[in-house]
LUMRO-914736 format. One line per field, with one value per residue: chain; z, y, x of N, C-alpha, C, O in turn. Coordinates in steps of 0.05 Angstrom, whole numbers. Layout:
<pts>
cadena <- [A|...];
n.c3 <- [Z|...];
n.c2 <- [Y|...];
n.c1 <- [X|...];
ca.c3 <- [Z|...];
ca.c2 <- [Y|...];
ca.c1 <- [X|...];
c.c3 <- [Z|...];
c.c2 <- [Y|...];
c.c1 <- [X|...];
o.c3 <- [Z|...];
o.c2 <- [Y|...];
o.c1 <- [X|...];
</pts>
This chain:
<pts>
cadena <- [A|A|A|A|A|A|A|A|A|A|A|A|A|A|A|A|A|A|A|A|A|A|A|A|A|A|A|A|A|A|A|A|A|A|A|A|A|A|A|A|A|A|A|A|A|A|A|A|A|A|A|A|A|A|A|A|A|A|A|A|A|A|A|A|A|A|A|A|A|A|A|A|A|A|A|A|A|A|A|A|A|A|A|A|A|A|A|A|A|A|A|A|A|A|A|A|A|A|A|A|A|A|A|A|A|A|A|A|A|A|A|A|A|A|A|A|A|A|A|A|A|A|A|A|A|A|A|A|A|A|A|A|A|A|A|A|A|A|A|A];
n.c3 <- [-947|-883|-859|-804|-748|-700|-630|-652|-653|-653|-675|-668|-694|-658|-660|-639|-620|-605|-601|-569|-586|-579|-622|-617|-636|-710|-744|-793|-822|-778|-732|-667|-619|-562|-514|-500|-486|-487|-543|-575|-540|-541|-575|-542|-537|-586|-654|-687|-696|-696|-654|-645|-595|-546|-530|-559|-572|-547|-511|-511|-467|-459|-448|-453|-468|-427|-396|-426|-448|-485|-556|-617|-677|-743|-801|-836|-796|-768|-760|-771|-707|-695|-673|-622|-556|-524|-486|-420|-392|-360|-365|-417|-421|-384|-426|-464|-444|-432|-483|-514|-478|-480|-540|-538|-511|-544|-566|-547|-566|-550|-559|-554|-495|-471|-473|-455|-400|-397|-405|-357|-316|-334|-312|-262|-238|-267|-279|-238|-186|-158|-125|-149|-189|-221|-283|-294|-253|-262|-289|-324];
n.c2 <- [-198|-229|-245|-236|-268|-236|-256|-296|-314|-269|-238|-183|-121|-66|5|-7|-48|-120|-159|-215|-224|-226|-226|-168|-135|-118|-63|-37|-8|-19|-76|-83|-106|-148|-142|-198|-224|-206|-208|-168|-122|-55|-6|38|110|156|160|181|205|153|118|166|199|269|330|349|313|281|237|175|140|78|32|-32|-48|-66|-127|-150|-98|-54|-43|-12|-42|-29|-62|-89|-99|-149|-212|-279|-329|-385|-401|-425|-446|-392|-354|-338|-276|-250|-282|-269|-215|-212|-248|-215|-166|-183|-208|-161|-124|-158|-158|-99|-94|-127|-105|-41|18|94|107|58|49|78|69|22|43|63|20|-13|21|21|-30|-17|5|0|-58|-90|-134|-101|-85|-44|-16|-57|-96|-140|-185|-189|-254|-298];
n.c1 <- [-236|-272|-329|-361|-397|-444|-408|-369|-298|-253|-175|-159|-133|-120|-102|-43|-39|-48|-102|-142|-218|-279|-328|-378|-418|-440|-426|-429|-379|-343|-330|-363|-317|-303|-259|-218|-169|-93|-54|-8|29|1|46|94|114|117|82|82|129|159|218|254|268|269|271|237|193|135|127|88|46|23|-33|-48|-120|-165|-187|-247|-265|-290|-283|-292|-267|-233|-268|-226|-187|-201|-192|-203|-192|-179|-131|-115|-142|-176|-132|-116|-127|-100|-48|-44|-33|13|51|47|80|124|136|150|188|226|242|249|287|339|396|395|374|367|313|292|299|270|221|229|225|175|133|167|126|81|79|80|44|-11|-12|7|-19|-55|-113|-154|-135|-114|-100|-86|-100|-146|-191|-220];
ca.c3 <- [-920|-875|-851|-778|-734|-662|-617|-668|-634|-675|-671|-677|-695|-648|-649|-648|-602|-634|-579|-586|-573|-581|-644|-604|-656|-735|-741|-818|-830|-759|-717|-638|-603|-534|-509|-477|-483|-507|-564|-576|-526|-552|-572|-533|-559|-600|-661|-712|-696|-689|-657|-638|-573|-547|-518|-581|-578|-526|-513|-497|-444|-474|-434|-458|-466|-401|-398|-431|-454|-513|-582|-645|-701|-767|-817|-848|-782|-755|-769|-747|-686|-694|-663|-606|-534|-513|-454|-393|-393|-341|-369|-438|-413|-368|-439|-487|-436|-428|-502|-525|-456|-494|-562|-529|-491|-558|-573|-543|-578|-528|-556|-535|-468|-459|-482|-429|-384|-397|-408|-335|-298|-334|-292|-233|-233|-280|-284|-213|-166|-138|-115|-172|-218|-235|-308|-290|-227|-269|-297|-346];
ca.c2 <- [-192|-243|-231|-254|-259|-244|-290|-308|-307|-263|-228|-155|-109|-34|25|-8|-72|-130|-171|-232|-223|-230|-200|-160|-123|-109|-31|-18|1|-33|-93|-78|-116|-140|-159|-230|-232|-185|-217|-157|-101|-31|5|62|131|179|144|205|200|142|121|187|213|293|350|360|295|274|201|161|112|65|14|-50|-50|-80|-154|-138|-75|-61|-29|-7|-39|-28|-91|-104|-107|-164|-236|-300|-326|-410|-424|-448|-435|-359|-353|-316|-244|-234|-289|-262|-184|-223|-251|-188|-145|-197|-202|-138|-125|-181|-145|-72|-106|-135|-84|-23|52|111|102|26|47|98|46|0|51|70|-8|-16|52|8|-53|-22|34|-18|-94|-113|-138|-81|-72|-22|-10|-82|-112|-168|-182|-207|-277|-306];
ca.c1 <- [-244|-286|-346|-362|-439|-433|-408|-343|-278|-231|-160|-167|-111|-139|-86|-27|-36|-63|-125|-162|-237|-313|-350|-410|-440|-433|-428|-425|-351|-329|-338|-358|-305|-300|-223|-208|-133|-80|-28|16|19|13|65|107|121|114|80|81|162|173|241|259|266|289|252|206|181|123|135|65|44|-7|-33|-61|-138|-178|-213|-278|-265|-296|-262|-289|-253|-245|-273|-206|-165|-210|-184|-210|-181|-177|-100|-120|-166|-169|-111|-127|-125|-79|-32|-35|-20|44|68|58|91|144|156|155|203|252|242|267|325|347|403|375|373|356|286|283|300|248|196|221|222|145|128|153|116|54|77|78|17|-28|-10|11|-43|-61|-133|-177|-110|-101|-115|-61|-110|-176|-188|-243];
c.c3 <- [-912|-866|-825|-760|-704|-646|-634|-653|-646|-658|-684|-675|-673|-644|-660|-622|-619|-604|-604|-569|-585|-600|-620|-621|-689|-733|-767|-829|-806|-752|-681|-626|-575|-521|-482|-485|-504|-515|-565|-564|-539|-554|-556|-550|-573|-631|-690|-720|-682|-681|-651|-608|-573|-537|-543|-586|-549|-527|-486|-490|-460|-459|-458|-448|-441|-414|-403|-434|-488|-545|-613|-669|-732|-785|-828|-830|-764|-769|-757|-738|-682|-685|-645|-582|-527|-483|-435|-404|-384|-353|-405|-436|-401|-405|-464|-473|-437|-464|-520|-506|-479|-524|-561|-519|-509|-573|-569|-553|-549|-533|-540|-506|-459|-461|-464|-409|-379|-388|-377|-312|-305|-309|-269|-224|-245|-266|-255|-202|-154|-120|-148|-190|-234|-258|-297|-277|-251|-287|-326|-344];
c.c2 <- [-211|-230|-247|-239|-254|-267|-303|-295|-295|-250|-198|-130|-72|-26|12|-32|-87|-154|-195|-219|-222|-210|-197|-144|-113|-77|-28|-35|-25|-58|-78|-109|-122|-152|-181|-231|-207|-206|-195|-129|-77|-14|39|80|151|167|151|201|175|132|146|193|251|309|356|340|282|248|188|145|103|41|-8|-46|-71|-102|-138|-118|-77|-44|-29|-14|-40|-56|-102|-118|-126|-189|-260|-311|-360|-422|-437|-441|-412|-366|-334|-295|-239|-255|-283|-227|-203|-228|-237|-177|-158|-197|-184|-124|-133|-157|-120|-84|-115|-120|-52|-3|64|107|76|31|67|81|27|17|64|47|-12|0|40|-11|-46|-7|19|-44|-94|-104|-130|-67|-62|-14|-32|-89|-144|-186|-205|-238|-277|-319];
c.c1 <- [-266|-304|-353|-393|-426|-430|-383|-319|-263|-201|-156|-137|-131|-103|-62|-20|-61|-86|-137|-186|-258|-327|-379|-427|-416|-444|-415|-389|-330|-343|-334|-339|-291|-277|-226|-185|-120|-56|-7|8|21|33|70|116|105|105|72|115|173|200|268|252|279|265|233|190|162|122|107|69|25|-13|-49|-96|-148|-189|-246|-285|-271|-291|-280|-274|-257|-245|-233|-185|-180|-201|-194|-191|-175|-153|-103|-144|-155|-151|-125|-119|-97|-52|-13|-22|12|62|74|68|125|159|162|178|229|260|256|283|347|367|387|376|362|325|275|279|277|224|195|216|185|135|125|139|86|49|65|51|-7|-35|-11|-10|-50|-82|-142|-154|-107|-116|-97|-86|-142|-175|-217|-260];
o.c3 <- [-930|-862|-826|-760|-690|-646|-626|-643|-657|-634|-708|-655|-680|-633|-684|-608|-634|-586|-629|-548|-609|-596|-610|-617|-692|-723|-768|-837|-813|-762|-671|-624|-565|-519|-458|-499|-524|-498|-554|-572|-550|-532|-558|-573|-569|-641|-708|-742|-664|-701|-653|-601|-591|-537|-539|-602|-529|-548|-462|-496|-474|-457|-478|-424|-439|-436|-391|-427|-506|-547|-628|-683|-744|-785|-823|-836|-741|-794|-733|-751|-661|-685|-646|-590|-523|-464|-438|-425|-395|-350|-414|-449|-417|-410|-479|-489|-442|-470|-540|-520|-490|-526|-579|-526|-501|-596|-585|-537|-530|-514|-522|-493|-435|-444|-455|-395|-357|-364|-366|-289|-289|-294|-256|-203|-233|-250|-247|-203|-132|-106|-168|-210|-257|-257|-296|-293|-250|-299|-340|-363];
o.c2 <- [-214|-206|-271|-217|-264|-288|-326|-273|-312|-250|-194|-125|-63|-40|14|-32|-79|-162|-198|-207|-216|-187|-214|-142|-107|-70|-19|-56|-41|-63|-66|-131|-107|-176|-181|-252|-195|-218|-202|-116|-73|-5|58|75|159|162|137|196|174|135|144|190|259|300|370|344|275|237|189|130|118|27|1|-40|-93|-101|-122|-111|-91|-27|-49|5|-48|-70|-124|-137|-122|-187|-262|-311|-363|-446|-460|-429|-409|-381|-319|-295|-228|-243|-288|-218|-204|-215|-240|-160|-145|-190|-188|-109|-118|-144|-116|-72|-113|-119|-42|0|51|102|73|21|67|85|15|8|72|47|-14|-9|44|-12|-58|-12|25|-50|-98|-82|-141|-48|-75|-4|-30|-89|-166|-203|-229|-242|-260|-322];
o.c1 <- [-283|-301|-350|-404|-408|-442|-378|-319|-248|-200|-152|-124|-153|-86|-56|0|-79|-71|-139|-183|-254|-335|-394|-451|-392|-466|-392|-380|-311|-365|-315|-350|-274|-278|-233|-184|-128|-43|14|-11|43|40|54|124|82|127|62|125|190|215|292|229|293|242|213|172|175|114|105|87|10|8|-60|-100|-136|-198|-260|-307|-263|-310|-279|-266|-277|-225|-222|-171|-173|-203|-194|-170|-162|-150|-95|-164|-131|-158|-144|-105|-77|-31|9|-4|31|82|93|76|146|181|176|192|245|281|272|304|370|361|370|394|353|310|257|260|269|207|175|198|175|127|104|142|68|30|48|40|-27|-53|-34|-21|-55|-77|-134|-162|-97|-141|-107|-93|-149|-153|-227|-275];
</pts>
């Protein structure tokens, strides 16, 4: 496990979406982390059952964490971040939604489709440029 000072740029696994962003404080157990770009958008669902859909199963919306929103993670799921310059926000939300989108379209199951169907109810109520809903909307 690395160890990183504030101010190091890392890639942080939170929940079940994976962000690049800004060590802001050492907290013990975690790193405070503040999000500049999302890599892999969080996943849809139900995440106890996975893959499963049906009336016993409550199937979550999860949005992608905000520009500069800031996340508690734990030390092991912090990585440093060296591939290349941090992307925009709003262009890195466009290409995790896009290829996690590709990824559910890929042979679909009833679950896939409920996942796109969450994915786009984010697009439209979230992401698009909407005034005070939008993450898409901010820059860096």
């Amino acid at each position: 496990m690395s160890t990183f000072n504030n101010g190091d740029i890392v890639k942080a696994h939170y929940k079940s979406g994976t962000y690049i962003g800004i060590i802001k404080e050492d907290r013990g157990q975690q790193y405070l982390v503040e999000v500049r770009a999302v890599l892999k958008h969080p996943l849809q669902g139900d995440l106890h059952n996975y893959g499963q859909t049906g009336e016993d199963v409550f199937f979550h919306e999860r949005k992608a964490l905000s520009y500069k929103e800031k996340m508690n993670v734990k030390k092991p799921a912090v990585h440093i971040y060296d591939t290349e310059e941090i992307p925009s926000y709003s262009e890195s939300l466009q290409t995790a939604v896009v290829n996690y989108k590709e990824k559910l379209a890929d042979n679909p199951t009833a679950f896939d489709l409920q996942c796109l169907k969450k994915l786009e109810q984010l697009e439209e109520t979230h992401y698009k440029n909407n005034g005070s809903k939008s993450n898409v909307g901010v820059s860096n």
